[in-house]
MDTraj code that builds the backbone (N, CA, C; nanometers):
import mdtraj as md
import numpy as np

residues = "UNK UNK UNK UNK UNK UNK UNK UNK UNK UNK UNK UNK UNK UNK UNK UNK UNK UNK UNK UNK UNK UNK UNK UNK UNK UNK UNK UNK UNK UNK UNK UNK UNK UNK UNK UNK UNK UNK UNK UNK UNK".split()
xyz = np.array([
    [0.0855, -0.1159, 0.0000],
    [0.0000, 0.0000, 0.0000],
    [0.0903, 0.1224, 0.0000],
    [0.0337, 0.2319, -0.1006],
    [0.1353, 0.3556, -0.0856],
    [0.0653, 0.4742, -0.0740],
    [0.0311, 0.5793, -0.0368],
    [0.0276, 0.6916, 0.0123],
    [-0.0164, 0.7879, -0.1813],
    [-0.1124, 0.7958, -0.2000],
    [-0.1057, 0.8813, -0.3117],
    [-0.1284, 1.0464, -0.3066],
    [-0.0759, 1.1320, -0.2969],
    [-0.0430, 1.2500, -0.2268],
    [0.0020, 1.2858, -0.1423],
    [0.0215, 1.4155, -0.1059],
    [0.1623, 1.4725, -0.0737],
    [0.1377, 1.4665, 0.0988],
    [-0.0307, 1.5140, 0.1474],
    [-0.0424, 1.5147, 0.3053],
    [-0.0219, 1.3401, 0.3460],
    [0.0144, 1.3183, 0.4719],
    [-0.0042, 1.2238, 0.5865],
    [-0.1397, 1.2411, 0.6257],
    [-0.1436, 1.0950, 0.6844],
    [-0.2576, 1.0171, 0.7039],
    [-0.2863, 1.1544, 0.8949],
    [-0.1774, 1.2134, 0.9197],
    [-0.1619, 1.2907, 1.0823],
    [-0.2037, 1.4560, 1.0218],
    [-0.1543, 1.4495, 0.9110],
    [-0.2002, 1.6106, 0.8621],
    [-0.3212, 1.6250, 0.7900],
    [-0.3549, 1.5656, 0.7703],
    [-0.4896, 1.5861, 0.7201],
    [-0.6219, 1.6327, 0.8376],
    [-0.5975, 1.5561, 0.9293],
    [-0.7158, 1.5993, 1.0576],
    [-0.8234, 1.5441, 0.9955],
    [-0.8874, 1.6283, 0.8930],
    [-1.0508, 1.5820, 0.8988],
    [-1.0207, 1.5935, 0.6882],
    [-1.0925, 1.4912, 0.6452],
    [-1.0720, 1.5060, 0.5061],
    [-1.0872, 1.3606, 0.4376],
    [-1.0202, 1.3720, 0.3096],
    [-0.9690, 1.2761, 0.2180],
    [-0.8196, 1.2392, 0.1856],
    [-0.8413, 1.0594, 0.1995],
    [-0.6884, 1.0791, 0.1892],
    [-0.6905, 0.9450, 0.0713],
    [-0.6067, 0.9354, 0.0067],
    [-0.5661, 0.8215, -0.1145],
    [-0.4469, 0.7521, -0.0986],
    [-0.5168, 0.6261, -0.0978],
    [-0.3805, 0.5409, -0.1129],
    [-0.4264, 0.4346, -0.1787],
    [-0.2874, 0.3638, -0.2503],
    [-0.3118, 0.2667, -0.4429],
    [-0.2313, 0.1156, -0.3009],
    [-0.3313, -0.0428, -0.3579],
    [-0.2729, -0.1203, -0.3179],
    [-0.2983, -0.2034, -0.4330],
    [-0.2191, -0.2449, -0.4862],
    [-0.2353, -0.3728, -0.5635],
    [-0.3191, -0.3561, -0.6605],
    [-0.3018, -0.2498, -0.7088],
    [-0.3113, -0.1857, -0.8674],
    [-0.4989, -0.1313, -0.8145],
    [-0.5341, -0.1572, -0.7304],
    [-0.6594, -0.0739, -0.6893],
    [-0.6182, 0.0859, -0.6046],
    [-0.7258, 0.1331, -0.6083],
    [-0.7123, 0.3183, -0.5444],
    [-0.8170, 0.3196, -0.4339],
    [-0.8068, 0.3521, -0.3203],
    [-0.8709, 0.3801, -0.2577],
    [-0.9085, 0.4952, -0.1538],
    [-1.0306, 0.5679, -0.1264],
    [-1.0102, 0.7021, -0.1126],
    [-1.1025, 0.6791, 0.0453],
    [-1.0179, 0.7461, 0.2008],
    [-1.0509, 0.7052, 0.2698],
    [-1.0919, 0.8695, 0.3537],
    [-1.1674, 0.8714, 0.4480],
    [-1.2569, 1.0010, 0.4703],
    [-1.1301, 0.9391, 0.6717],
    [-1.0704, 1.0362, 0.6668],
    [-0.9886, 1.0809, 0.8185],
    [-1.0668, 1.1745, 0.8548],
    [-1.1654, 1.1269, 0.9586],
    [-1.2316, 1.2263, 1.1083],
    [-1.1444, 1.3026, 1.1980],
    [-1.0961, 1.2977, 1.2244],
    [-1.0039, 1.3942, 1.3495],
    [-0.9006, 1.2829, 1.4163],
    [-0.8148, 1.1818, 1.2647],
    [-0.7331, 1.0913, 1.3024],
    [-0.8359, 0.9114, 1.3445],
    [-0.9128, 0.9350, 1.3034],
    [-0.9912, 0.8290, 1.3484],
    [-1.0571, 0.8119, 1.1998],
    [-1.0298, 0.6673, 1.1201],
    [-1.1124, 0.6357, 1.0100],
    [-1.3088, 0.5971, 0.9701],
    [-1.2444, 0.6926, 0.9625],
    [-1.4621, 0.7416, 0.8940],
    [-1.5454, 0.6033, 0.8704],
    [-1.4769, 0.6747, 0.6889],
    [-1.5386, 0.5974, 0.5567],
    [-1.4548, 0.5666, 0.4768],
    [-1.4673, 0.4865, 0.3552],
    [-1.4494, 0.4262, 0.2524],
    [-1.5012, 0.5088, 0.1338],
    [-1.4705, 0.6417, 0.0793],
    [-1.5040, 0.7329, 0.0399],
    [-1.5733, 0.7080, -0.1585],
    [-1.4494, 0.5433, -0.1718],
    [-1.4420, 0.5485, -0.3222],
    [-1.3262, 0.4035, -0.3066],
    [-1.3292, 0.3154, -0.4405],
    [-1.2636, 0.2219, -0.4478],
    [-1.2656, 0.1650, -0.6120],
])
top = md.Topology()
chain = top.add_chain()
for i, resn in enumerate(residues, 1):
    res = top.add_residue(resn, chain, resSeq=i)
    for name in ("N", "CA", "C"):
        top.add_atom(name, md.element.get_by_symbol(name[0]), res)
traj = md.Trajectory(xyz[None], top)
């Protein structure tokens, strides 16, 4: 699994974050460091 953009999973706070595993993308919703949602796949 790798990190697709430039913020951390710690800087983001509240948002969207992307990361690619095994030729899939997945787009994950960070609450205030605590995992949400499953935004997109």
């Amino acid at each position: 699994m790798r990190r697709i953009g430039q913020q951390s999973w710690a800087e983001i706070c509240c948002g969207l974050m992307t990361v690619e595993a095994d030729g899939w993308v997945f787009t994950f919703y960070n609450d205030c460091d605590t995992l949400d949602y499953c935004d997109s796949c």
